[in-house]
Residue frames relative to the residue before (quaternion, step in Angstrom):
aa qw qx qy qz dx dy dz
X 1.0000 0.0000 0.0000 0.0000 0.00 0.00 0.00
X 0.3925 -0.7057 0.4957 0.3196 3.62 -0.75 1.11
X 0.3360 -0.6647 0.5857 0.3198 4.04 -0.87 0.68
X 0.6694 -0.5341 0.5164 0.0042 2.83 -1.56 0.47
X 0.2493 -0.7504 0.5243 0.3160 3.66 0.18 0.95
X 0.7708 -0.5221 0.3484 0.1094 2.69 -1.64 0.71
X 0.6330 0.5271 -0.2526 0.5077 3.45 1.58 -0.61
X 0.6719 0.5659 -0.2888 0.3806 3.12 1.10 -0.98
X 0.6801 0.4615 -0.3522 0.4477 3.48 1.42 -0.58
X 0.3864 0.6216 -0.4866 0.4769 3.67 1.64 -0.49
X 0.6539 0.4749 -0.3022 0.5055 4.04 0.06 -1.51
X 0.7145 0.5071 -0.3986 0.2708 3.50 0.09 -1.07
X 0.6654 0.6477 -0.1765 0.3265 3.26 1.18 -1.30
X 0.6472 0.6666 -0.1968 0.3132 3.17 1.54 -1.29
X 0.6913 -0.4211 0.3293 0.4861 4.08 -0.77 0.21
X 0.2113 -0.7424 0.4305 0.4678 3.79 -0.11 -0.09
X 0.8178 0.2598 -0.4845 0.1705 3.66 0.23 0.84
X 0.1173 0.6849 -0.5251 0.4914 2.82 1.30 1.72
X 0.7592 0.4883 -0.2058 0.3779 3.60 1.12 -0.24
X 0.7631 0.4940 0.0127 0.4165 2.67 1.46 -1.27
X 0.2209 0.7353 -0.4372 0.4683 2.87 1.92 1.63
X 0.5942 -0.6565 0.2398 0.3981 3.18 -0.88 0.32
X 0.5324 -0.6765 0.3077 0.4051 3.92 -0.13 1.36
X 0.7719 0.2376 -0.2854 0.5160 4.06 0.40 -0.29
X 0.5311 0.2210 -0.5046 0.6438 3.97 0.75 1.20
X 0.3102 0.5923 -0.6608 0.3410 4.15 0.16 0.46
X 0.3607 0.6923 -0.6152 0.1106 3.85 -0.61 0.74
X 0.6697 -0.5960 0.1986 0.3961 3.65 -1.32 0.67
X 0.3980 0.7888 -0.2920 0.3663 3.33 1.93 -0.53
X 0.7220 0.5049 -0.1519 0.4481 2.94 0.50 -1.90
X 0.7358 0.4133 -0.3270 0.4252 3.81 0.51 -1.52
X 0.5992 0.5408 -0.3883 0.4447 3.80 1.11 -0.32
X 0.6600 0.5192 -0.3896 0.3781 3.33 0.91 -0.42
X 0.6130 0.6120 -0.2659 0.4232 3.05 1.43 -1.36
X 0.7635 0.3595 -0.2916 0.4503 3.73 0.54 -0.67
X 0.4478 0.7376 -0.3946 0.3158 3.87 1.48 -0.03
X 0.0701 -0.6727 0.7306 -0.0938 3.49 -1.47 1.02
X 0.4613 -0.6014 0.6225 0.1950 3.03 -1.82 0.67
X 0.0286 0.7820 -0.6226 -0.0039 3.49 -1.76 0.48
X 0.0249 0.8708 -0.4876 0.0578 3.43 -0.28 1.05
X 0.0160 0.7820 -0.6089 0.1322 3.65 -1.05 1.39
X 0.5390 -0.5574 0.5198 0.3587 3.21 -1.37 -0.68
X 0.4277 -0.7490 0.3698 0.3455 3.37 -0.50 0.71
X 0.5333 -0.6916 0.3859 0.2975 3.40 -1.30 0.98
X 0.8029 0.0143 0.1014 0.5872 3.08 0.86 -1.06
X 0.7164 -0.4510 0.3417 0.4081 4.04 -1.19 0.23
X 0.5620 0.7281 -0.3747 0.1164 3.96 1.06 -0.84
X 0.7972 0.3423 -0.2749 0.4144 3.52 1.07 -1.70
X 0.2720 -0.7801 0.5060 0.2478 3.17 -1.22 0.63
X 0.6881 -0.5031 0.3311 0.4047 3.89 -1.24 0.51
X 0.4198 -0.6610 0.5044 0.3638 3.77 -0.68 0.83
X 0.7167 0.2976 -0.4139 0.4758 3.86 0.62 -0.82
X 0.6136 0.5119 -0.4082 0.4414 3.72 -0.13 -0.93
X 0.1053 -0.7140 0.6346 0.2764 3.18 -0.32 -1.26
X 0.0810 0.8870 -0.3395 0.3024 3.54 1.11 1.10
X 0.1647 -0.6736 0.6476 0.3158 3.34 -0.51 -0.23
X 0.3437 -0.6295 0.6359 0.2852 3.78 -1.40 1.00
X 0.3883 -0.7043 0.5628 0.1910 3.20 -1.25 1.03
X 0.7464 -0.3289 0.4521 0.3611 3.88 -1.03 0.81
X 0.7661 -0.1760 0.1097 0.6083 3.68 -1.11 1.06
X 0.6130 0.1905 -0.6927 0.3287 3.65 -0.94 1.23
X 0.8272 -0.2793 0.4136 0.2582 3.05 -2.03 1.05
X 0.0766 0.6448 -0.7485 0.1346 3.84 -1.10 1.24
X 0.0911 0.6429 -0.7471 -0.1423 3.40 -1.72 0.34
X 0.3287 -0.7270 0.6019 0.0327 2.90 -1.76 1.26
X 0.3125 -0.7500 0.5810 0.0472 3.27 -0.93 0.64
X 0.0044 0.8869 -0.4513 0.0989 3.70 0.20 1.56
X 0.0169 0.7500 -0.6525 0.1072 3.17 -0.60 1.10
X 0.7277 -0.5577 0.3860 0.1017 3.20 -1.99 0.54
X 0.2604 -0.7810 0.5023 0.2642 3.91 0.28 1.33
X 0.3480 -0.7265 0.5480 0.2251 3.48 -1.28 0.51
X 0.6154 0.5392 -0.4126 0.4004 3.00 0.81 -0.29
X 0.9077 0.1705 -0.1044 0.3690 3.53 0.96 -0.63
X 0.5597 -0.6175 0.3117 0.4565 2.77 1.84 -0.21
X 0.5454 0.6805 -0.3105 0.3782 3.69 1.61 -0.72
X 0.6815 -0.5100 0.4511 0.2683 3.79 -1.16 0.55
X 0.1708 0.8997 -0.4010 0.0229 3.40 -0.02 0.51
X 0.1183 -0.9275 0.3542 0.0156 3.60 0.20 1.75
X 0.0778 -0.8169 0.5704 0.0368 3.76 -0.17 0.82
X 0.2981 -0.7031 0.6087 0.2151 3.54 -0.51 2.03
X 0.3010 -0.5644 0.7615 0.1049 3.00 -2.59 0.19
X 0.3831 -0.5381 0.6698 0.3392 3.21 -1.32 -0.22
X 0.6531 -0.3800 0.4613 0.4650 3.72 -1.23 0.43
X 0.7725 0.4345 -0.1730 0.4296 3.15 -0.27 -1.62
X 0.8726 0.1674 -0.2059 0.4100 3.96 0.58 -0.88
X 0.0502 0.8806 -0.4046 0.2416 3.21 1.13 1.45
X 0.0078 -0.7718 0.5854 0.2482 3.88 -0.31 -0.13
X 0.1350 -0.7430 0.6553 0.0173 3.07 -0.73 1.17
X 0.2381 0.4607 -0.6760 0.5235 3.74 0.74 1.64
X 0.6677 0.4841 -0.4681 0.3172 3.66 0.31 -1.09
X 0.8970 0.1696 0.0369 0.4066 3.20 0.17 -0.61
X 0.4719 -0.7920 0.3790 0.0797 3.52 -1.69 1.08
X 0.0250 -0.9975 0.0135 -0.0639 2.57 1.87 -0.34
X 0.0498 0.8789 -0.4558 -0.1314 3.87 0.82 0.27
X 0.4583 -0.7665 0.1584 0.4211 3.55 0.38 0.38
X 0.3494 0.7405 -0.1970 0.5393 2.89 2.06 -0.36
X 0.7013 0.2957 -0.2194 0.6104 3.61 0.85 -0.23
X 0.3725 0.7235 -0.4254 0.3959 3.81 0.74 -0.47
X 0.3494 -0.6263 0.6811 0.1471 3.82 -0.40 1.16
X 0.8990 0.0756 -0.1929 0.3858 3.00 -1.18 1.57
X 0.5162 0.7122 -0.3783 0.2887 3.81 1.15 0.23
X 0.6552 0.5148 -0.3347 0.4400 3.20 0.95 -0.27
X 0.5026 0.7430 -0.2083 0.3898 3.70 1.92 -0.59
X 0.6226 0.6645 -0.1958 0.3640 2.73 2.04 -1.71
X 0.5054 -0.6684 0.4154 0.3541 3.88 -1.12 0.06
X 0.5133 -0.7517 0.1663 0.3792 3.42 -0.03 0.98
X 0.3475 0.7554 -0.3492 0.4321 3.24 2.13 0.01
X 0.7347 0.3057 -0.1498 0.5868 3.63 1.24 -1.07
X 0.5967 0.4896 -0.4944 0.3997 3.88 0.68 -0.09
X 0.6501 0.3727 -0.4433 0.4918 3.90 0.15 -0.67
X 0.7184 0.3395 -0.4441 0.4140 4.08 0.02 0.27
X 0.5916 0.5255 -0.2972 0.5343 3.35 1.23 0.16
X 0.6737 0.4513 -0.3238 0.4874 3.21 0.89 -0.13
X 0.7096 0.4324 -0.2409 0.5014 3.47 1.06 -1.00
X 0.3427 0.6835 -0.4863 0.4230 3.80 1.66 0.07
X 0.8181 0.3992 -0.1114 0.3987 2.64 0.38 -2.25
X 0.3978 0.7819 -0.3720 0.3033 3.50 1.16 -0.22
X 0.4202 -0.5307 0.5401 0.5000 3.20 0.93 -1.90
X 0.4854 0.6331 -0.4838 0.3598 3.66 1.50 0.44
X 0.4874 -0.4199 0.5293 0.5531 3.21 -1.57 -0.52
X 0.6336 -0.3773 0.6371 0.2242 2.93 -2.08 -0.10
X 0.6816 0.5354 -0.4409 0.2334 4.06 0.15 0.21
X 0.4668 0.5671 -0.5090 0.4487 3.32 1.04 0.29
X 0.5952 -0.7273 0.2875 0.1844 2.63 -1.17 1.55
X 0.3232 -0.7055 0.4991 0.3856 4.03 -0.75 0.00
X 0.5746 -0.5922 0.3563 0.4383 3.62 -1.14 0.36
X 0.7748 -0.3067 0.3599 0.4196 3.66 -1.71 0.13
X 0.5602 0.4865 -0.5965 0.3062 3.76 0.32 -0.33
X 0.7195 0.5039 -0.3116 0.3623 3.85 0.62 -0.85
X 0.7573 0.4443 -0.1916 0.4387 3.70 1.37 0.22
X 0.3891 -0.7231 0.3771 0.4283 3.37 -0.65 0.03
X 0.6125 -0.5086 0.3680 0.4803 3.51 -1.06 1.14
X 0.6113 -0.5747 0.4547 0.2989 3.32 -1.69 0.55
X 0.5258 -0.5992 0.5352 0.2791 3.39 -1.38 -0.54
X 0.0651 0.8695 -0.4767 -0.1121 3.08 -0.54 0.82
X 0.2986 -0.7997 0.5113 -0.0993 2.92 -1.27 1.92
X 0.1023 0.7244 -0.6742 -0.1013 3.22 -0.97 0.70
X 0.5333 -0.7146 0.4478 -0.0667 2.78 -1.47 1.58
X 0.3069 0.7368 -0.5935 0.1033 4.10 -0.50 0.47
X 0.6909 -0.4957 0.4635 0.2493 3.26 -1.42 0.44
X 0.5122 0.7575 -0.1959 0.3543 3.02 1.30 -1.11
X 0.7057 0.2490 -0.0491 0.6615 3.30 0.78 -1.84
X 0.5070 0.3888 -0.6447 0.4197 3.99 0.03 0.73
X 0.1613 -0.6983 0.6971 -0.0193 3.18 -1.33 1.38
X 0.5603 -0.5776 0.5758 0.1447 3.31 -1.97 0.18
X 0.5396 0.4984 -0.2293 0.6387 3.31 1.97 -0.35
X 0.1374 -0.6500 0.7039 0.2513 3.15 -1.64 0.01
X 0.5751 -0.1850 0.1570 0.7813 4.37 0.55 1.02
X 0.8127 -0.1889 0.2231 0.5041 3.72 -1.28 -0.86
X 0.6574 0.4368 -0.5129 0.3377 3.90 0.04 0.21
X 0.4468 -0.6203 0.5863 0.2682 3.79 -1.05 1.23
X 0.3563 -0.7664 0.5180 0.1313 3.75 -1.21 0.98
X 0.5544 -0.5759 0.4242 0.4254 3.71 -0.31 0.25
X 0.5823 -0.5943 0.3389 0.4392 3.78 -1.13 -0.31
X 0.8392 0.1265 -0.2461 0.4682 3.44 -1.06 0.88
X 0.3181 0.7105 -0.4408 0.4469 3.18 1.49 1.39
X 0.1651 0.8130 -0.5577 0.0290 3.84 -0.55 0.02
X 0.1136 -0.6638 0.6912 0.2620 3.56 -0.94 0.39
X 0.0816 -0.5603 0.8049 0.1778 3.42 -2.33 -0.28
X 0.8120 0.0833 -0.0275 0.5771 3.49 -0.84 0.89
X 0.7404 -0.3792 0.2904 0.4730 3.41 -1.20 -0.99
X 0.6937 0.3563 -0.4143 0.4692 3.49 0.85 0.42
X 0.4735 -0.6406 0.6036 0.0345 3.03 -1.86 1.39
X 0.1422 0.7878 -0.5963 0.0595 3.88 -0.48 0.84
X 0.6997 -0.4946 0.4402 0.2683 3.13 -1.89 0.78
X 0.3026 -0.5697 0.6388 0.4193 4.50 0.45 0.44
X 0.7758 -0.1162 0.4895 0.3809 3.66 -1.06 -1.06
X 0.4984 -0.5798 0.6202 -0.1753 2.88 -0.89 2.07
X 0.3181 -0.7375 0.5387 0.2542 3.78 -0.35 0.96
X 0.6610 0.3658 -0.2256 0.6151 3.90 -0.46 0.43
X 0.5524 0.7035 -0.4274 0.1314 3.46 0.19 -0.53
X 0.1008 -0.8633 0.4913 0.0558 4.02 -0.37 0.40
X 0.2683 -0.6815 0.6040 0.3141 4.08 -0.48 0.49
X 0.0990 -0.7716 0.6274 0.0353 3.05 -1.18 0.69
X 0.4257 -0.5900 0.5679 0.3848 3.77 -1.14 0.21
X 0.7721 0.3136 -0.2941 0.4680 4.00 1.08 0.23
X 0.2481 -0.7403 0.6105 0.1332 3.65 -0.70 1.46
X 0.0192 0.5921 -0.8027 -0.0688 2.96 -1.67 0.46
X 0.0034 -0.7779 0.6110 -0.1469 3.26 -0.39 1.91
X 0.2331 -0.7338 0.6369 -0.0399 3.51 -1.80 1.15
X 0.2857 -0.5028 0.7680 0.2751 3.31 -1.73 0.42
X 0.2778 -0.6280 0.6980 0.2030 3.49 -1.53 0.65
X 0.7730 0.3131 -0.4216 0.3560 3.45 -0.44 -0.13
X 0.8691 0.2154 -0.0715 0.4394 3.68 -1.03 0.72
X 0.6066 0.3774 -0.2733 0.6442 3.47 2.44 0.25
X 0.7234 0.2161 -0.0740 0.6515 3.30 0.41 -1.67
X 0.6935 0.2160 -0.2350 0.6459 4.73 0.21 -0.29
X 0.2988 -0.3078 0.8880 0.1653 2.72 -2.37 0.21
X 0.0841 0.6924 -0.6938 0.1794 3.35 -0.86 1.09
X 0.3311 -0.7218 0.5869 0.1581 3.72 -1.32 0.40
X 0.2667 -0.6672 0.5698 0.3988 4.30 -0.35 0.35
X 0.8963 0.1434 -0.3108 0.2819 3.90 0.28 -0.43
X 0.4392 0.5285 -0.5260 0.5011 3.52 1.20 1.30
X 0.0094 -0.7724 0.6343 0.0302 3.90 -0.72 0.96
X 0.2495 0.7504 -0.5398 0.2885 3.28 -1.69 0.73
X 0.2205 -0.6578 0.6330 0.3436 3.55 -0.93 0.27
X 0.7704 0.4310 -0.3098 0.3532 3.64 0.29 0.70
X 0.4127 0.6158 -0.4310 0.5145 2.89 2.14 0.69
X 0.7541 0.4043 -0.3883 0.3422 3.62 -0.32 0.42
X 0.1075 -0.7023 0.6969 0.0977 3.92 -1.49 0.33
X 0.7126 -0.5256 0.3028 0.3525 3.26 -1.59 0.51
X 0.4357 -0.6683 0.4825 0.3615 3.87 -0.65 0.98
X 0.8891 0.1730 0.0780 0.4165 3.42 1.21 -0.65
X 0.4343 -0.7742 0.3257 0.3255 3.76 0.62 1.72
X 0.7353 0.4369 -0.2316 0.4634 4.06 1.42 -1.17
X 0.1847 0.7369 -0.6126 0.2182 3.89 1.28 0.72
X 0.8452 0.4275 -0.2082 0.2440 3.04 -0.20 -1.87
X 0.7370 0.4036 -0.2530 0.4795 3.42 1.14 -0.54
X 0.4515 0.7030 -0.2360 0.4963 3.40 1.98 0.06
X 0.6431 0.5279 -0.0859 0.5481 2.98 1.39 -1.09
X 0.8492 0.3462 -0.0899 0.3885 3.20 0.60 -1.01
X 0.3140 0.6259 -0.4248 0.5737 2.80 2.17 0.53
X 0.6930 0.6010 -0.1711 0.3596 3.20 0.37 -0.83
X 0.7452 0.4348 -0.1945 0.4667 2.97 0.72 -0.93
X 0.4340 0.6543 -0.2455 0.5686 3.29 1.58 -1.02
X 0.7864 0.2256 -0.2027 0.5381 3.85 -0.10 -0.78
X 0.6074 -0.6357 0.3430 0.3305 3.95 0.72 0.87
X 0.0126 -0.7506 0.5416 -0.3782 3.33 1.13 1.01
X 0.0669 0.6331 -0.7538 -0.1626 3.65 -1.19 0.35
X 0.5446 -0.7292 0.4115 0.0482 3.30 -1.18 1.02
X 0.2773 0.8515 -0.4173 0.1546 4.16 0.26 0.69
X 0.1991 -0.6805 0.7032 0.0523 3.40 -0.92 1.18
X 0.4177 -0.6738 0.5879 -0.1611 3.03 -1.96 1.43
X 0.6798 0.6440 -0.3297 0.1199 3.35 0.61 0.44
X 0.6090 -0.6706 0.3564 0.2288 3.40 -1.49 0.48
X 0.1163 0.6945 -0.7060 0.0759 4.15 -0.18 1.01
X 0.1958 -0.7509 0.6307 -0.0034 3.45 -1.27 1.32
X 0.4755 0.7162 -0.3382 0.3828 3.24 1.66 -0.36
X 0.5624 0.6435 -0.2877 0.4322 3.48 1.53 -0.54
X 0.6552 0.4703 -0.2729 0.5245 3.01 1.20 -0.93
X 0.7579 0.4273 -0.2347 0.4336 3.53 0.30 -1.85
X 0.8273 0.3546 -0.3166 0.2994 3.76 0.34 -0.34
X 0.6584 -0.6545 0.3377 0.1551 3.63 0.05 1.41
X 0.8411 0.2246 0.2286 0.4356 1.76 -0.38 -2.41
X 0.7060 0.2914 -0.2178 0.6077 3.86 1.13 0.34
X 0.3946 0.6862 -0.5805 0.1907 3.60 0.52 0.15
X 0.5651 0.4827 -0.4934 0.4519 3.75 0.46 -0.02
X 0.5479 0.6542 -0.3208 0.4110 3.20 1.03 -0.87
X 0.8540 0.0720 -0.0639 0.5113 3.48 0.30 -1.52
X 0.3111 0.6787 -0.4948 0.4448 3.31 0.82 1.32
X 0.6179 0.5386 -0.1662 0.5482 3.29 1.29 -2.22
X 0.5815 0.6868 -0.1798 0.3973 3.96 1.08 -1.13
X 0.7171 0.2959 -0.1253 0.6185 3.59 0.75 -1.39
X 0.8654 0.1876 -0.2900 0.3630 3.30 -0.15 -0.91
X 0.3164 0.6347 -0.4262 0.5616 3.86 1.29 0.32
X 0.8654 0.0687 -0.2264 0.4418 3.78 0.18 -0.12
X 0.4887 0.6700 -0.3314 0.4499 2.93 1.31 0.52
X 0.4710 0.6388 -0.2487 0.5552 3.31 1.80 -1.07
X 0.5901 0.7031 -0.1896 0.3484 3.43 1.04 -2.19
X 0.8545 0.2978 -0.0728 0.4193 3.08 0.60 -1.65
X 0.5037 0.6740 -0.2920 0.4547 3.51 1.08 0.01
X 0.6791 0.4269 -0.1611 0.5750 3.29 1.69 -1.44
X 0.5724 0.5724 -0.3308 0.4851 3.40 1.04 -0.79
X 0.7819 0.3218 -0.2854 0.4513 4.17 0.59 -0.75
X 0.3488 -0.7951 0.4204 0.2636 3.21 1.07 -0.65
X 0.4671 0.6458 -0.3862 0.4644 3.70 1.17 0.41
X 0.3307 -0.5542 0.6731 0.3611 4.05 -0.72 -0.28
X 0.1352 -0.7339 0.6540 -0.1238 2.78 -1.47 1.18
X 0.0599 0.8462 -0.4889 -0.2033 3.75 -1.09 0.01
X 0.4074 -0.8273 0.3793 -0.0757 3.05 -0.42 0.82
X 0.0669 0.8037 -0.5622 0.1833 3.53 -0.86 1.46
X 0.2925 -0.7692 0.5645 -0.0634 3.10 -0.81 2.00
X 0.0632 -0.7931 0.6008 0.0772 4.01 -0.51 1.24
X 0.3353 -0.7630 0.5397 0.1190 3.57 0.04 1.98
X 0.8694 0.2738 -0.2615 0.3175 3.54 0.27 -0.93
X 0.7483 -0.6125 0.2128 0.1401 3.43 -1.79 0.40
X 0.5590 -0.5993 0.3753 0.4330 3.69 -0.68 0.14
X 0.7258 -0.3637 0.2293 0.5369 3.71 -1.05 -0.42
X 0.0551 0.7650 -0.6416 -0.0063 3.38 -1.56 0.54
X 0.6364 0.4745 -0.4653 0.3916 3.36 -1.88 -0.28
X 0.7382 -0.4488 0.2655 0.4280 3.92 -0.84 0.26
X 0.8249 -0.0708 -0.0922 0.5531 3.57 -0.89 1.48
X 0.6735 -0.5514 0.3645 0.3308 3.72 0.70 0.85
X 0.1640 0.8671 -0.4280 0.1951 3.62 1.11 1.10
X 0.8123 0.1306 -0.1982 0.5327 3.05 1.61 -0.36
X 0.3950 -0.8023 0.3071 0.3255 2.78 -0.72 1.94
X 0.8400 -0.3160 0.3240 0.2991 3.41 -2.29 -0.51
X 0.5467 -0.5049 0.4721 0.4726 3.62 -0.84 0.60
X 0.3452 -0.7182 0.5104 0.3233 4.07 -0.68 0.32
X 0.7113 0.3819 -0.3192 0.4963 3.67 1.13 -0.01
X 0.1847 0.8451 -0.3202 0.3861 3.18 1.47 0.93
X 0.0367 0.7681 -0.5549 -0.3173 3.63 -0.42 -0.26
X 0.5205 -0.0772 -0.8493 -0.0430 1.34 -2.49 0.73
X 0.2281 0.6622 -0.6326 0.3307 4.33 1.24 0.24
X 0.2779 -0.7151 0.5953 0.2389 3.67 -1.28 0.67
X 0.5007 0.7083 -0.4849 0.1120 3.41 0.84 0.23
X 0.2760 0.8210 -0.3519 0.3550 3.71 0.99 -0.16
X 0.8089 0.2312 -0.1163 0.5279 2.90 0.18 -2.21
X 0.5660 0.5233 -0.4936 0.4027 4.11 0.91 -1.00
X 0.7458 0.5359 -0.2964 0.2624 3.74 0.81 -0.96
X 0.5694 0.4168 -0.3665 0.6065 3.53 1.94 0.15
X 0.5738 0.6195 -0.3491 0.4063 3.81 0.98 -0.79
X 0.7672 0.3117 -0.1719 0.5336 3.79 1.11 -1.23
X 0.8872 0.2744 -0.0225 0.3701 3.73 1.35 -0.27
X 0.7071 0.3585 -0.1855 0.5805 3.02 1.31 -0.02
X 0.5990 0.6176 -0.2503 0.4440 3.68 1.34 -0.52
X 0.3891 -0.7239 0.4816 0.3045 3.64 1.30 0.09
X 0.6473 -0.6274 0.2877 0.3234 3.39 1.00 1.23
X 0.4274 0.7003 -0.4770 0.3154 3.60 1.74 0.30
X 0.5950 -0.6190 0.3857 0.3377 3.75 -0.89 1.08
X 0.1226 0.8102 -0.5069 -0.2676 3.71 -0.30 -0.08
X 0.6733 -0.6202 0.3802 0.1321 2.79 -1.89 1.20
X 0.2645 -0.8822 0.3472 0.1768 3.66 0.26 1.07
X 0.4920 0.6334 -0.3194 0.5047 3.45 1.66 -0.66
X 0.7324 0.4036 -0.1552 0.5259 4.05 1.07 -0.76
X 0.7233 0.3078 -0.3934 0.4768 3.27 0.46 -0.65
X 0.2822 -0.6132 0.7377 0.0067 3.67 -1.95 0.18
X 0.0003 -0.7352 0.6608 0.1508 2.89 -1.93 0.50
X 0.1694 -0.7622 0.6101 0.1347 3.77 -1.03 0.87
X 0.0871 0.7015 -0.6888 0.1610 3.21 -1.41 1.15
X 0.4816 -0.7085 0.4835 0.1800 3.41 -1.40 0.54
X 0.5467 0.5530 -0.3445 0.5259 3.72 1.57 -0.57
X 0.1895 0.8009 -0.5605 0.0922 3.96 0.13 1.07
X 0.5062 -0.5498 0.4840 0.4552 3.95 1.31 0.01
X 0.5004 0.6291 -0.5395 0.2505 3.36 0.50 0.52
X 0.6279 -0.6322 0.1894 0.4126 4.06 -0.62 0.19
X 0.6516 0.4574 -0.3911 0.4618 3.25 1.67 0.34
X 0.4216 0.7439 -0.4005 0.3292 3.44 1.62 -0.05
X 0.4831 -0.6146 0.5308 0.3274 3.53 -1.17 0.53
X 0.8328 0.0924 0.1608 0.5217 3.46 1.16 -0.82
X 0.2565 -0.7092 0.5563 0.3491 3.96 -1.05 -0.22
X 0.4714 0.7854 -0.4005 -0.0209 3.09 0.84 -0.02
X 0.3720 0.6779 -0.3970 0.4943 3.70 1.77 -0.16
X 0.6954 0.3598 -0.3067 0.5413 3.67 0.54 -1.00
X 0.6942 0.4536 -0.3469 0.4382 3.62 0.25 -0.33
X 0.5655 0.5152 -0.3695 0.5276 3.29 1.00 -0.44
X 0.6258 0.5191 -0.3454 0.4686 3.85 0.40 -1.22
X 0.7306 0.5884 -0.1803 0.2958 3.15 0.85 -1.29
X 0.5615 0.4586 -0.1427 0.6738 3.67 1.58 -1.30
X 0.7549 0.1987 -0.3135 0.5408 3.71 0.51 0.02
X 0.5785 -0.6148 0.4800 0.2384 3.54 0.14 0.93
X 0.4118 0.6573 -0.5005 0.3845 4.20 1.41 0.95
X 0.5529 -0.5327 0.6141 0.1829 2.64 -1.69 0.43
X 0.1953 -0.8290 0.5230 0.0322 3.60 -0.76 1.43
X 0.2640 -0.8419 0.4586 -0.1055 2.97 -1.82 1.06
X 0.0401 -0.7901 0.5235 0.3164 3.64 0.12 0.17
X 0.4731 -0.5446 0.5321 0.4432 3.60 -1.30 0.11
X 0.4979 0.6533 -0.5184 0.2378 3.65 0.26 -0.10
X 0.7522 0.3562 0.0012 0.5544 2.93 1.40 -1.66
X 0.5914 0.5343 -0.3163 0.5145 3.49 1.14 -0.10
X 0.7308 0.2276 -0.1719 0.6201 3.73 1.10 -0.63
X 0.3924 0.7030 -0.5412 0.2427 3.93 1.04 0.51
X 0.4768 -0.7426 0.3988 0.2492 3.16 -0.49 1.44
């Protein structure tokens, strides 16, 4: 018996109107599309990352995949998305059919539907894909000139565990952030060299990066985390004089107003992480809720414009995710500085 080539049993195998295209537009593209479907869930865990972004999906927020048939074996093959960095060319979808839509919280089905609709994608999704807020109450009262026993420079103050800049001369609220991690984004900084004269620009096109920004009514905020305030006793003037000393540095060095928020205190400790995380911590959203509900002159901000850039993204050279998690708990748009300051 004569055998059969080998393609012909691949074709044979297929749906029959996966075939029954025309025979000189038949391409492996096309038959993958043809067998594609949508699926949409919450993520299980931190691992898959977004085919367009190249992100990592963070844990419980909202992914859709886009599953199509491997040719080579014949096996299901699902490539995740963020919400937002769907392609909704890929697919025809009615959301009503969508694997997994009816599972979804109804907070995330009515923007899915109007996706799939022919809308945009900016309406927001519900709290299940974030971390719960912070809740802060706020007085004048409890803004100090101290930070516990270390004296603060001028137009320094702390509240609670976080140390901020009062008001940047020039400074302006804006309904658009352009928010940063400083260490290891906006400095080249070292953990076991201190000083306000230990650090240099991570990146020769800041200052004029910045000052783009500002220029186009940008309001300008850094985000960053020094625990050394907290953990060092017996040196907190020390690493107090340290953080906000090159922080001053760098402000003068770009020329732009800037404000600025310093989370002193620590993440989980004691045995299996019994005690929980400072809340103004990152990846804690309290920081950014604590300039958004108080410091922002009550101006709405515009989430589609603003952004946040940080270097902690969970990647294997990262110290940490906690920049992405932050972006993430505050409903921002994420950035690395590589690619944010690529010249």
């Amino acid at each position: 018996m004569q055998q059969i080539p080998k393609v012909f049993l691949l074709i044979a195998s297929l749906p029959i109107f996966a075939i029954s295209v025309n025979a000189c537009s038949l391409s492996f593209q096309n038959l993958s599309m043809a067998l594609s479907k949508v699926v949409a869930e919450y993520a299980k865990s931190n691992r898959s990352m977004c085919k367009k972004c190249f992100v990592p999906i963070q844990s419980k927020t909202l992914r859709l995949g886009l599953v199509s048939r491997g040719m080579a074996r014949l096996l299901d093959i699902t490539k995740w998305h963020h919400f937002s960095c769907f392609p909704i060319s890929s697919s025809n979808s009615h959301p009503k059919t969508i694997t997994g839509f009816s599972s979804l919280k109804s907070g995330d089905q009515e923007p899915l539907t109007k996706f799939f609709a022919g809308q945009d994608k900016s309406e927001d999704l519900s709290t299940s894909d974030v971390n719960s807020g912070v809740n802060i109450t706020f007085s004048v009262s409890d803004v100090k000139s101290t930070y516990k026993d270390a004296t603060l420079l001028p137009k320094w103050k702390a509240f609670q565990t976080v140390i901020f800049l009062e008001r940047d001369d020039g400074l302006q609220d804006s309904s658009k952030i352009a928010a940063f991690d400083f260490d290891g984004c906006l400095a080249k900084t070292a953990v076991n060299i201190t000083g306000p004269n230990a650090w240099s620009l991570m990146y020769p096109v800041i200052p004029d990066k910045l000052q783009s920004l500002y220029n186009n009514g940008y309001k300008l905020v850094i985000f960053t985390n020094e625990s050394n305030i907290e953990r060092w006793k017996n040196q907190r003037q020390k690493a107090v004089d340290s953080k906000i000393g090159r922080l001053n540095q760098f402000i003068e060095k770009v020329k732009v107003p800037i404000q600025v928020f310093i989370a002193c205190g620590t993440g989980k400790s004691g045995k299996a992480g019994t005690k929980e995380a400072d809340p103004f911590r990152k990846p804690k959203p309290g920081m950014w809720q604590l300039m958004e509900k108080h410091f922002n002159s009550g101006i709405t901000i515009d989430m589609n414009q603003s952004f946040y850039v940080g270097d902690a993204a969970g990647r294997k050279k990262d110290h940490s995710d906690a920049d992405i998690k932050f972006a993430e708990a505050n409903g921002l748009k994420f950035h690395l500085p590589e690619d944010f300051f690529a010249a």
